[in-house]
C-alpha positions as CSV (number, residue, x, y, z in Angstrom):
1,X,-5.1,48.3,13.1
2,X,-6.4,51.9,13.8
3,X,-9.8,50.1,13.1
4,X,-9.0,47.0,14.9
5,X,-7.8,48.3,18.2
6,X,-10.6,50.5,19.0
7,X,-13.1,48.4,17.8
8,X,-11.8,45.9,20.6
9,X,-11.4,47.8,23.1
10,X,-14.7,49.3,22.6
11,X,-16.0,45.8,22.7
12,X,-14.3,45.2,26.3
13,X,-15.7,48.6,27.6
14,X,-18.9,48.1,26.5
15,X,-20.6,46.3,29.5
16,X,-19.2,48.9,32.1
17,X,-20.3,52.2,29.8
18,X,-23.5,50.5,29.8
19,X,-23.8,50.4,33.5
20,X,-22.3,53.3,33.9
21,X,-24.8,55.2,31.2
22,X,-27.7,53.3,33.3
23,X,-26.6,54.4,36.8
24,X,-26.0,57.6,36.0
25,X,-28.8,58.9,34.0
26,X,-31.1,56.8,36.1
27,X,-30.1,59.3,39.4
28,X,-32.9,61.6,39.1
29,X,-34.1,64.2,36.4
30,X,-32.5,67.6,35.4
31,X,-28.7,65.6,34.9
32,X,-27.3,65.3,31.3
33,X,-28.7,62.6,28.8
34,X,-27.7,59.2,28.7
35,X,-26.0,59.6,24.7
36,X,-23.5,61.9,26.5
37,X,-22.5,59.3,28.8
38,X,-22.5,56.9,26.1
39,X,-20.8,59.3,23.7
40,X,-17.8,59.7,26.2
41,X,-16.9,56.0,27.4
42,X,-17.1,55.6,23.5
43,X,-14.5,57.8,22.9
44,X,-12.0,57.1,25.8
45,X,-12.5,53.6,24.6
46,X,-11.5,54.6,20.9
47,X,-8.6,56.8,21.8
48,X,-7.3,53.9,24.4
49,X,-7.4,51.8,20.8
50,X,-6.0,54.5,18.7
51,X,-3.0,54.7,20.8
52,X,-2.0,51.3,21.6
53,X,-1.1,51.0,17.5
54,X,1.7,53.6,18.5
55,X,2.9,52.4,21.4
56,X,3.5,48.6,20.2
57,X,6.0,47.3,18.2
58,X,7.4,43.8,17.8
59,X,10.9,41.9,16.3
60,X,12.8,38.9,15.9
61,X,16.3,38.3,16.2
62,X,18.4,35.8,15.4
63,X,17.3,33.9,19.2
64,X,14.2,35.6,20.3
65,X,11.0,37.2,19.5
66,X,10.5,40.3,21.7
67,X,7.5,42.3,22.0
68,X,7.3,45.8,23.5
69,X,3.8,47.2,24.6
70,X,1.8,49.8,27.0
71,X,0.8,53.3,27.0
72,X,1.0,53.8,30.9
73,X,2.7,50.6,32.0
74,X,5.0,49.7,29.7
75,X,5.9,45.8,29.0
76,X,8.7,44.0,26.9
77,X,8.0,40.6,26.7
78,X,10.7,37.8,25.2
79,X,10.5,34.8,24.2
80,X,13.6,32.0,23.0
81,X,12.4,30.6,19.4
82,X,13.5,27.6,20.3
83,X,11.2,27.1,23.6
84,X,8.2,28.1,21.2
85,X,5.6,25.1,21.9
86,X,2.3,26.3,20.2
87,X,1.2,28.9,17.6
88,X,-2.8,29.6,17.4
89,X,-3.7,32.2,14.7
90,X,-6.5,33.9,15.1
91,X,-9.6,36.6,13.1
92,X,-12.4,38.0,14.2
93,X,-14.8,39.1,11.7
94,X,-13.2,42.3,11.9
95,X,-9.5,41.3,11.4
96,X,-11.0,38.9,8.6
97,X,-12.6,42.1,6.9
98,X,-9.1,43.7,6.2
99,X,-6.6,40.1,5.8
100,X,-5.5,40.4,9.2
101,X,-4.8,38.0,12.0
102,X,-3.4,37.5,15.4
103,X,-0.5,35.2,16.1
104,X,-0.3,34.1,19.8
105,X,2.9,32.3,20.5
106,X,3.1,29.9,23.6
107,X,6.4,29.0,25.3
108,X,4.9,26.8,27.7
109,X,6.3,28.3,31.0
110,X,2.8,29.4,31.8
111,X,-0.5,30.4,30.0
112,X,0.6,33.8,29.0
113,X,1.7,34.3,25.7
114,X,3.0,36.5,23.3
115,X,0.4,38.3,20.9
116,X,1.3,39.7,17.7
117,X,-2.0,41.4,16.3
118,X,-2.7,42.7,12.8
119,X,-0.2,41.1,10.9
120,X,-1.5,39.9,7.6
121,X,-2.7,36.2,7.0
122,X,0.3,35.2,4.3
123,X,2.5,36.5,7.4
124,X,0.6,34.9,10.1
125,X,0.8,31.3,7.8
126,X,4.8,32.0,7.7
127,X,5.3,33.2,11.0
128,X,3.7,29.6,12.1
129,X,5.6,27.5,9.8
130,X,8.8,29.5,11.1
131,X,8.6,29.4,14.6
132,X,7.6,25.7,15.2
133,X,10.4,24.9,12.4
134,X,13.0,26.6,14.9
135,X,11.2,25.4,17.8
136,X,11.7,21.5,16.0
137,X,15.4,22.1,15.2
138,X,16.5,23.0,18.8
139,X,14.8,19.9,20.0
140,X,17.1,17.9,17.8
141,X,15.2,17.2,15.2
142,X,17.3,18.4,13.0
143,X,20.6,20.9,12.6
144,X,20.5,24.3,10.9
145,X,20.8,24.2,7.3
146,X,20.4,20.1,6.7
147,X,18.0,17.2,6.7
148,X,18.4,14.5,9.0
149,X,20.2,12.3,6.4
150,X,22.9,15.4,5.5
151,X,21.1,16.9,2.4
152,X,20.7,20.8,2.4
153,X,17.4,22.3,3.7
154,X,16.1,24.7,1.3
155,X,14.7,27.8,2.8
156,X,11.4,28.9,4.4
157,X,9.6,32.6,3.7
158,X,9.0,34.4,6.0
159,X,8.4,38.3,7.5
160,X,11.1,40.4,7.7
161,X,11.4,43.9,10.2
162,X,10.5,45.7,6.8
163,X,6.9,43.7,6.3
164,X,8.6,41.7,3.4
165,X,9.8,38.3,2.8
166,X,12.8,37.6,3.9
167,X,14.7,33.6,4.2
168,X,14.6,31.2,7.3
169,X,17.5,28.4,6.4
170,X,17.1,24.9,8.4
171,X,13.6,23.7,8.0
172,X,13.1,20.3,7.2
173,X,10.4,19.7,4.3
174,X,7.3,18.4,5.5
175,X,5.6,15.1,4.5
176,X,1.7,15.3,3.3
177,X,-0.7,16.2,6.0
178,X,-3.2,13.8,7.6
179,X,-6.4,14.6,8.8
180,X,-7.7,12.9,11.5
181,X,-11.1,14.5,11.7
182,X,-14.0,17.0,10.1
183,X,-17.3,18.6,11.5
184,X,-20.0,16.4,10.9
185,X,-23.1,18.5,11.4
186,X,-24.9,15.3,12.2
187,X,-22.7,15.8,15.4
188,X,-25.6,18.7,16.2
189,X,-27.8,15.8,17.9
190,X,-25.5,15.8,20.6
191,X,-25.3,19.6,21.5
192,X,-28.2,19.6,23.6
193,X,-26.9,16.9,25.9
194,X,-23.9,19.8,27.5
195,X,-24.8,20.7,30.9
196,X,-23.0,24.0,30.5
197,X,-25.5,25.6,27.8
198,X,-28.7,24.4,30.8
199,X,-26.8,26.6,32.6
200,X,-26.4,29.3,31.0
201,X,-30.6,29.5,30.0
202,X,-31.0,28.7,33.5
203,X,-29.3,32.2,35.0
204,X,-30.6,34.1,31.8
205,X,-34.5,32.8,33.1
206,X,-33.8,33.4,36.5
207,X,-32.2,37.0,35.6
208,X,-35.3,37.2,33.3
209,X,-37.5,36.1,36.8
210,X,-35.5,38.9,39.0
211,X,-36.1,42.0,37.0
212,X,-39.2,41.5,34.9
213,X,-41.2,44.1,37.1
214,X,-38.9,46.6,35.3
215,X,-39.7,45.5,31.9
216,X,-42.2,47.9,30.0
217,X,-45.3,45.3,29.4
218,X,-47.9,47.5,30.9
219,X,-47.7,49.7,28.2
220,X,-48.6,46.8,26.0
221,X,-52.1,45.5,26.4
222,X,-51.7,42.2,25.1
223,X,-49.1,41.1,26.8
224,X,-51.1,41.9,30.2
225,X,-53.8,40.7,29.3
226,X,-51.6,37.4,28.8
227,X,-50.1,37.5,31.9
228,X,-53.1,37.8,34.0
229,X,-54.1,34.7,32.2
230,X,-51.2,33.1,33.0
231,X,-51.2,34.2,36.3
232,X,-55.1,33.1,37.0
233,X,-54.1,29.5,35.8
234,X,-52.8,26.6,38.6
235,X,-49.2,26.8,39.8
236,X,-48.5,23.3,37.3
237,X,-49.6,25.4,34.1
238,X,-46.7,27.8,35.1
239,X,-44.5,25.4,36.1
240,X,-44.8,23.5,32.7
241,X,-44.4,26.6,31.0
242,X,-41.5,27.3,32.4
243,X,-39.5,23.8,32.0
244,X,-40.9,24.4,28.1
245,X,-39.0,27.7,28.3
246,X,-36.3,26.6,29.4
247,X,-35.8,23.1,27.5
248,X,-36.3,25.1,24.5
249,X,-34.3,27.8,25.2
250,X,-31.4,25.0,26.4
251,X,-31.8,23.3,22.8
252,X,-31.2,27.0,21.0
253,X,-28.8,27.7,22.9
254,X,-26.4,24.6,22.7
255,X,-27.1,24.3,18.9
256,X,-26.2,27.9,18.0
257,X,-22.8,27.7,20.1
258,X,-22.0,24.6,18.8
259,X,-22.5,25.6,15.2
260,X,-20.6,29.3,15.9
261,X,-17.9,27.2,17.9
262,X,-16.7,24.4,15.9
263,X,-17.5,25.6,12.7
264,X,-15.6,24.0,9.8
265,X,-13.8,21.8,12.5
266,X,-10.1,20.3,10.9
267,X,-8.1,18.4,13.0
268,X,-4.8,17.3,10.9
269,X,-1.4,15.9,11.6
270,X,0.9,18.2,9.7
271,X,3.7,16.6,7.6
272,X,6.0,17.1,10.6
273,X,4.1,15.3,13.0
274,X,2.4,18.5,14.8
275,X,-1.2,18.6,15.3
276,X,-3.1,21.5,14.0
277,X,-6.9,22.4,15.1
278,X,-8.7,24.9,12.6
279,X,-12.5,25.9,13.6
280,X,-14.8,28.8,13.9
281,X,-17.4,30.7,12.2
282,X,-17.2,34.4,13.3
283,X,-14.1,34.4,15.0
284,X,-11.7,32.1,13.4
285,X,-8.9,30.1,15.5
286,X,-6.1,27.4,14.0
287,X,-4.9,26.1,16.9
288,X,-0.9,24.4,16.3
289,X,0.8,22.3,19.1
290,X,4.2,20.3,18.9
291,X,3.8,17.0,18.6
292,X,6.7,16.2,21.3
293,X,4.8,18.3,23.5
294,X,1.5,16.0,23.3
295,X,1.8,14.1,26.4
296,X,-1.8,12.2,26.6
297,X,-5.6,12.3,26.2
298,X,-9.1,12.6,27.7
299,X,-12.5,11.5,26.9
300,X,-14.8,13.3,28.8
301,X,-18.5,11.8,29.0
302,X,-20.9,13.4,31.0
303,X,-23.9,11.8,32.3
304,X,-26.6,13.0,29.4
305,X,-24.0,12.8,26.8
306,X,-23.2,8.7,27.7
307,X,-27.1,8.4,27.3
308,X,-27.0,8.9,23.9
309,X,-23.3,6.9,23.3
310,X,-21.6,10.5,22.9
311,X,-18.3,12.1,24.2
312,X,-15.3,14.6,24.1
313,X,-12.1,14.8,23.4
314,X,-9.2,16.9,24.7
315,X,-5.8,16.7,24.3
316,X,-2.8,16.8,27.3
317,X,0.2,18.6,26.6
318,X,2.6,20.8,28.3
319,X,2.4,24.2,28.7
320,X,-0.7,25.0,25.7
321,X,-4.0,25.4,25.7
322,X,-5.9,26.3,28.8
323,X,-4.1,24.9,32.0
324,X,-2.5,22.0,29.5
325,X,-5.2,20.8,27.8
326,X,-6.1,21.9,24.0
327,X,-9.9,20.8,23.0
328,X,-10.0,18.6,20.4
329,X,-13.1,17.2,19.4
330,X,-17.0,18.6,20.7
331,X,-19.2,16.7,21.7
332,X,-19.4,13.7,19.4
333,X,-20.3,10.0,18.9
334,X,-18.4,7.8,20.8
335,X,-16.6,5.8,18.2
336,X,-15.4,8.6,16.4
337,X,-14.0,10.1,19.5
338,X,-12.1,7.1,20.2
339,X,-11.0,6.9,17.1
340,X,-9.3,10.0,16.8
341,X,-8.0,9.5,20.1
342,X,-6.2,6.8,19.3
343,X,-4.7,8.2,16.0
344,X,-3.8,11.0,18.5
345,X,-2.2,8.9,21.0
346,X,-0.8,6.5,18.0
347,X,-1.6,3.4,19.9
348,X,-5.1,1.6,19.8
349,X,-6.3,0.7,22.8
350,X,-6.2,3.3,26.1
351,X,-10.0,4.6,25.6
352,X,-11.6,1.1,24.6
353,X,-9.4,-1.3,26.9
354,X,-10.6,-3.2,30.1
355,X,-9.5,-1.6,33.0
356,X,-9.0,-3.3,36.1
357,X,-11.3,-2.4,38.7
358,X,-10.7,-1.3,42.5
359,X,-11.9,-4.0,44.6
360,X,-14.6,-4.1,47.2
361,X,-12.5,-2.0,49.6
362,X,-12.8,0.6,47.4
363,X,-16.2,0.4,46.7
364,X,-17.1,0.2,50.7
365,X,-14.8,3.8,51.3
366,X,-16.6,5.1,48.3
367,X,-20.3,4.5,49.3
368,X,-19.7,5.3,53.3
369,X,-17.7,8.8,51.7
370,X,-21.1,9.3,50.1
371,X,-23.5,9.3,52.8
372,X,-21.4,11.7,54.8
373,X,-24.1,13.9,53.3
374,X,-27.2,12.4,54.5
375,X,-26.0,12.0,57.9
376,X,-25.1,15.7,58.1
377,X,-28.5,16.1,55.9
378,X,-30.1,14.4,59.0
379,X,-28.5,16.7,61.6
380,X,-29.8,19.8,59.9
381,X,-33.3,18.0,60.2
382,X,-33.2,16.7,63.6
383,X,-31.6,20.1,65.7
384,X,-33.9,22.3,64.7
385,X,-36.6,19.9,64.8
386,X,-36.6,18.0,68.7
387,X,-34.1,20.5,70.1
388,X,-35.5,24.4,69.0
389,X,-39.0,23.5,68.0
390,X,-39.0,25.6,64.8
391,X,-42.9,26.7,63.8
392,X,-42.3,25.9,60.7
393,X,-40.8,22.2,60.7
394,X,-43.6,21.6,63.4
395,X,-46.3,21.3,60.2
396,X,-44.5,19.0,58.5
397,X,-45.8,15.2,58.7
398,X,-44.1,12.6,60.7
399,X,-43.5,11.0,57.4
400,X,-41.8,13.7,55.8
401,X,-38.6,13.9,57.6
402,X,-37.4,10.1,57.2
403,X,-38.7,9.8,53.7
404,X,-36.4,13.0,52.4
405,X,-33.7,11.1,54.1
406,X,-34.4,7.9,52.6
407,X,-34.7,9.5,49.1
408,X,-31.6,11.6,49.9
409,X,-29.6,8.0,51.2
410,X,-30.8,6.3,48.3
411,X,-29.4,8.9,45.4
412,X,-26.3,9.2,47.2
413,X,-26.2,5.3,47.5
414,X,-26.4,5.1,43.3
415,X,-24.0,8.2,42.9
416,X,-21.8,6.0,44.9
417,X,-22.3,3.5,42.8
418,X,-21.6,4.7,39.5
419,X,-18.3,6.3,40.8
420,X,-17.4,3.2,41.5
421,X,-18.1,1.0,38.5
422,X,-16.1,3.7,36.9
423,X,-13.1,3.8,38.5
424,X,-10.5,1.3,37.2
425,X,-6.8,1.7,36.0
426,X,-4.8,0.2,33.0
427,X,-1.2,0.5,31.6
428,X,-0.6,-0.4,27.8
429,X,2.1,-0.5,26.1
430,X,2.9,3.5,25.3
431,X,0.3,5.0,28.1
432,X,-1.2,4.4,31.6
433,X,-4.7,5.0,32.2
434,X,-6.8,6.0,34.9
435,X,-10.6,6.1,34.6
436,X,-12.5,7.9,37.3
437,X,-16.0,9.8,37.8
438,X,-20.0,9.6,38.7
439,X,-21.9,12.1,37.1
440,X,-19.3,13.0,34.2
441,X,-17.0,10.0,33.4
442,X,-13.2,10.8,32.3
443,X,-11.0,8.5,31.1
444,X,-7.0,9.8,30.7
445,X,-4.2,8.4,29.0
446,X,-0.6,9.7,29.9
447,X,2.2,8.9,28.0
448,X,4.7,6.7,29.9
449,X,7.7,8.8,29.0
450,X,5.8,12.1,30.4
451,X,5.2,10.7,33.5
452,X,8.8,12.8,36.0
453,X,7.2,11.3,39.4
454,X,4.9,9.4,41.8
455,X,3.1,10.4,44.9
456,X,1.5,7.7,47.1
457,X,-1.2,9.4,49.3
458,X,-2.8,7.6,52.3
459,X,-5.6,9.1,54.7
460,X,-6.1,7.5,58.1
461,X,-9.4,5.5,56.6
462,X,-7.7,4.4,53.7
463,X,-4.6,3.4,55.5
464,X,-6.8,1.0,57.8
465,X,-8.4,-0.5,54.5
466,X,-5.0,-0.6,52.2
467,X,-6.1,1.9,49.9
468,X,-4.3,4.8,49.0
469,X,-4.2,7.5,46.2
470,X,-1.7,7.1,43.8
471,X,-0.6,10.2,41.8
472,X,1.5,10.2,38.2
473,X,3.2,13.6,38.4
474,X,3.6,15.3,34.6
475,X,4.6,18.4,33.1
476,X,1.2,18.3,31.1
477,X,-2.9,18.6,31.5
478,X,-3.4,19.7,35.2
479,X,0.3,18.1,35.9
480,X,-1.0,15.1,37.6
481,X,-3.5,12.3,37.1
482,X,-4.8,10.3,40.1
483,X,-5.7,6.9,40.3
484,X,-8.2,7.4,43.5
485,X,-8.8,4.1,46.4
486,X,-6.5,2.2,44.5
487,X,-5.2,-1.3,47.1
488,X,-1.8,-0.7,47.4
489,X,0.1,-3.8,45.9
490,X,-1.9,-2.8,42.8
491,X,-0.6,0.7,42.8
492,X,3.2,-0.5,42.9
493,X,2.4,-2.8,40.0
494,X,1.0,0.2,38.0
495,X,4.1,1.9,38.8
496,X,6.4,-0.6,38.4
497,X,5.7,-1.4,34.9
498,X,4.8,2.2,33.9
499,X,8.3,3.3,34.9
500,X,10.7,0.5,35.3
501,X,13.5,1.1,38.1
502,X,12.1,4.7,39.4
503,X,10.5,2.9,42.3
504,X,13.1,0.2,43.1
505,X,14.8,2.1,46.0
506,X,12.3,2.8,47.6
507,X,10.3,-0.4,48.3
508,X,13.7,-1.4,48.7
């Protein structure tokens, strides 16, 4: 750990010593050079990482697992083993160079959780199999010490105060694991259709754009030479160019994270019924959540990815993962996605079904909703056109104005559209679901039994057209999912048979 803390920290301090280097040494001539400044944030960075291996320290007793931390602030952080909902263990290369791990312990209050870096990896396998075994117990699965039919429970390994091994009496012995799914790289055809790595090599050309009058190329003759060229040509050549750039940049891009992301990609149902995600290629993450604690799932399809019969999948729990959802699956082919959904959700059914659409009610709010925007869009053109006599509208053509609103009305109009061919509602016999979205189509599934509440939400407009919003409250994914411009006697029939007798007084 005296290697592994400063290497991380210096990692986190890097950008700002950069900056700081740049700034500095850039203020004019006669200051000190630029490896003193670098030399200096490198060493505060180290000794910030030398001494947080002295100032932490971390135990269990025989109800908690406390952790005490901080050079300057000082934390103590506890947590009840039997509230522990999810175990993820963690190496980066660096940690995987010397058999270390982290172990990050979720209680699901919120999305902190307890860290225990630079254990070793036969501890960091024990300390999972231990805390979710305690976790189990407490939540009646079984008593301390016996098997749900009375026999005795033979004892788990695990870490002691000392770094040995040490006994954990009560854990019940697990059945064979089932995997449910394994990287395909024939999966890597789909990469390229995530919006999020366009955007990324969009900002990267656009920083390239911003500051490439600092980059050194006069002192390179070629690549003048090339740029005049380039510069001499007609603005379409360097338009092309720069779509080619940045198409092939987006295809790098997306492949490379994919492959570094999802790496040796396992998703298993453990013995016990938990569900345990293992991927990564430099940094390594095995990602374990409760099985009570899986409340749903969503398929996520964006646009692109639906051209090509692809999606995602992400599970719903409470109180893991990032804001209640734990990724599952990357972007994959349809069928397979559904397919582990449903061995996830262990019902067939909630991401193939028919849903039951909205009605034309919904479909008219939808479309007027829309073109809010091109009336507003039409303001902006008609003020400063008839009212302030701006130069520069002044040489556009008569023409221009209504077509751009046309074209504008019109995308709107199919954006409309889709959002509405998309939106329906079903309720099976485990989940409900709720299928909403234009441009990136999601489809959820909540468990019946993790649904605590309803909201019924009505706006003036919807109230006039017997619509409303209705909302199944939940302790997991983003604790709600709506069903959006959904007639009302259809909304009490979704919550009627999702949750027999919670809305009986009411209508009452």
């Amino acid at each position: 750990m005296l290697l592994v803390h400063p290497v991380r920290i210096l990692g986190s301090f890097a950008v700002p010593i950069l900056l700081a280097t740049f700034g500095l040494s850039s203020g004019g001539d006669g200051g000190p050079p630029a490896w003193i400044f670098l030399l200096g944030g490198a060493a505060i960075a180290v000794a910030f990482g030398v001494a947080s291996w002295f100032v932490t320290r971390y135990r269990f007793t025989e109800e908690q697992v406390q952790l005490r931390t901080g050079l300057v602030n000082r934390r103590v952080l506890t947590a009840p083993l039997d509230r522990v909902r999810s175990v993820d263990v963690e190496s980066s290369p660096v940690h995987r160079l010397l058999g270390l791990a982290k172990v990050k312990v979720g209680t699901g209050v919120d999305d902190s959780r307890i860290e225990l870096d630079g254990v070793s990896r036969e501890q960091a396998g024990e300390l999972r199999t231990f805390l979710l075994a305690r976790s189990r117990q407490a939540g009646g699965a079984a008593g301390p010490g016996a098997a749900p039919d009375g026999a005795t429970v033979p004892a788990v390994a695990g870490p002691d105060a000392d770094g040995g091994r040490t006994s954990y009496p009560g854990v019940v012995p697990a059945q064979p694991d089932t995997e449910l799914a394994r990287i395909d790289w024939g999966w890597l055809r789909y990469a390229p259709f995530s919006l999020s790595s366009l955007v990324v090599v969009a900002g990267a050309v656009g920083a390239l754009l911003q500051f490439g009058d600092e980059l050194p190329v006069d002192q390179v003759d070629v690549a003048q030479d090339a740029w005049r060229w380039v510069v001499a040509q007609a603005v379409l050549v360097l338009v092309t160019m720069l779509v080619v750039v940045i198409v092939v940049g987006w295809v790098v891009v997306s492949t490379v994270s994919y492959v570094l992301t999802w790496w040796n990609l396992r998703v298993v149902r453990e013995g016990r019924g938990n569900l345990r995600i293992t991927r990564g290629l430099l940094t390594t993450h095995s990602q374990t959540v409760e099985r009570a604690k899986v409340r749903g799932a969503r398929m996520g399809e964006p646009f692109l990815l639906r051209l090509v019969r692809g999606a995602e999948l992400t599970a719903l729990a409470t109180g893991v993962g990032a804001g209640g959802a734990t990724k599952v699956l990357p972007p994959a082919p349809r069928a397979v996605v559904t397919s582990v959904g449903h061995e996830l959700l262990e019902e067939d059914g909630p991401l193939t079904m028919q849903l039951v659409g909205h009605g034309p009610r919904a479909r008219r709010r939808i479309h007027v909703r829309r073109q809010w925007g091109t009336l507003f869009l039409a303001a902006a053109l008609a003020v400063p056109t008839y009212l302030l006599d701006v130069p520069f509208l002044d040489r556009l053509p008569d023409w221009g104005p209504p077509v751009l609103l046309l074209v504008v009305g019109a995308l709107n109009a199919l954006v409309a559209e889709s959002a509405w061919r998309n939106l329906g509602h079903g309720l099976t016999r485990r989940h409900v679901v709720v299928q909403t979205g234009a441009f990136v189509r999601t489809r959820e599934a909540l468990e019946r039994a993790g649904i605590i509440g309803w909201v019924v939400h009505q706006s003036f407009f919807q109230r006039r057209l017997d619509l409303c919003d209705l909302v199944a409250t939940t302790a997991a994914g983003a604790e709600q999912v709506v069903a959006p411009n959904i007639p009302v006697p259809l909304a009490v029939d979704l919550a009627r048979g999702a949750t027999p007798g919670m809305l009986e007084g009411f209508l009452a």
